[in-house]
Each structure stands twice: as structure tokens, then as C-alpha cells.
C-alpha positions as CSV (number, residue, x, y, z in Angstrom):
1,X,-25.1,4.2,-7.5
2,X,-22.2,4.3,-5.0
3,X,-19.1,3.0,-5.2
4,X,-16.7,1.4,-2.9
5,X,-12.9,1.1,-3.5
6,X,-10.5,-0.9,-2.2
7,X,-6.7,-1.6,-1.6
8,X,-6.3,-5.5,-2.4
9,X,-7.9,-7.2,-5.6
10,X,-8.5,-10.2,-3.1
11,X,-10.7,-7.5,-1.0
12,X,-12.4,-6.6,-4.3
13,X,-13.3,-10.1,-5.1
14,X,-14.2,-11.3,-1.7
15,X,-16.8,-8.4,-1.5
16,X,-18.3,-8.8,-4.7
17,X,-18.8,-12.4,-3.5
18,X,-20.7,-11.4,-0.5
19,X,-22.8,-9.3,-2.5
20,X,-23.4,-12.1,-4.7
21,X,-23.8,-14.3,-1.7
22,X,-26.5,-12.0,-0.5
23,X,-28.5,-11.5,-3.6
24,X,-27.6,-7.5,-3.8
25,X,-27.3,-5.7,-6.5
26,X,-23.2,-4.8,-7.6
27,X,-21.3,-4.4,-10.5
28,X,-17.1,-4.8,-10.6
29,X,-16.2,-1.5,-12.1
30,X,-12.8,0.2,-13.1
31,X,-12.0,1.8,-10.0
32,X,-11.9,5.9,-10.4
33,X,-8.2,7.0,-10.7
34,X,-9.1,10.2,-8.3
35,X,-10.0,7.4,-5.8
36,X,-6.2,6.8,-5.3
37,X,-7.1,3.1,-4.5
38,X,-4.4,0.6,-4.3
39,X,-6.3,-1.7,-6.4
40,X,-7.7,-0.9,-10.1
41,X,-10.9,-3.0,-9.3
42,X,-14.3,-0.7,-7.6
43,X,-17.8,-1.8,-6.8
44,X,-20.9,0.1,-7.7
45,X,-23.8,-0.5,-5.5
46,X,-27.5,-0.1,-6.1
47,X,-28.9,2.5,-3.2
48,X,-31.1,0.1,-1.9
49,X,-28.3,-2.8,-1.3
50,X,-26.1,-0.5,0.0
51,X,-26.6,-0.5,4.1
52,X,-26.9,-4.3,4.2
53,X,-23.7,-4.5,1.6
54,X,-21.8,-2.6,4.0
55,X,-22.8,-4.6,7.2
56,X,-22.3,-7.6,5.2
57,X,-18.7,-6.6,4.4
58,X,-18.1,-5.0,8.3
59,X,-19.0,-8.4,9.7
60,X,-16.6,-10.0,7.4
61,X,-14.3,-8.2,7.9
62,X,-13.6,-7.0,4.3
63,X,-11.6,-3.8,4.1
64,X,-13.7,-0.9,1.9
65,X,-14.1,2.7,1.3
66,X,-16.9,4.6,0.3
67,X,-15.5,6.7,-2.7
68,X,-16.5,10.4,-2.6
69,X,-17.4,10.2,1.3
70,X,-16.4,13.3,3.3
């Protein structure tokens, strides 16, 4: 799985909704506290969902980070 953090709960939510929206597979997920997010809320995100989650969220304009990306 990977997970994406975020600093807004409303960013959270709005992604989780795309995913939704786009029939790929997430789960809302305590967000790591190592991750020094702003908001407690992370999404984990099957491998195979995870390119098209990402465009998905770029094109909306939905502010992310990959957690544990160099």
C-alpha cells in the first residue's frame, strides 16, 4: 500500500471522494505521526490505483504528499 498525507482535513476528504468517484481502491487511515502532516487523516492506496489516484488528485487540484518518498 502507499500512503498519501495531507495538511487540511477538507483535502483529506475531497481526495478520498475522488477515489471514491473513480472506483479506486483507498482506505482513510490515521495519518503516521513521523509524517509531520498538518492533518491527523492519511490515505492508503492499493498499488494498482495509485498513478491514476494521483492524476485524478493533480487535475483537481487536491494538495497531497506521498509519505516516505525521497
Amino acid at each position: 500500500m502507499k500512503l498519501l498525507t495531507f495538511d487540511t482535513t477538507h483535502h483529506a476528504l475531497w481526495a478520498e471522494e475522488i477515489a471514491v468517484g473513480g472506483a479506486l481502491g483507498v482506505q482513510v487511515v490515521p495519518a503516521p505521526a513521523d509524517a509531520k502532516a498538518k492533518c491527523d487523516l492519511a490515505l492508503e492506496v492499493l498499488p494498482e490505483d495509485f498513478d491514476a489516484l494521483i492524476a485524478a488528485l493533480r487535475a483537481s487540484g487536491v494538495e497531497y504528499r506521498v509519505y516516505g518518498a525521497s
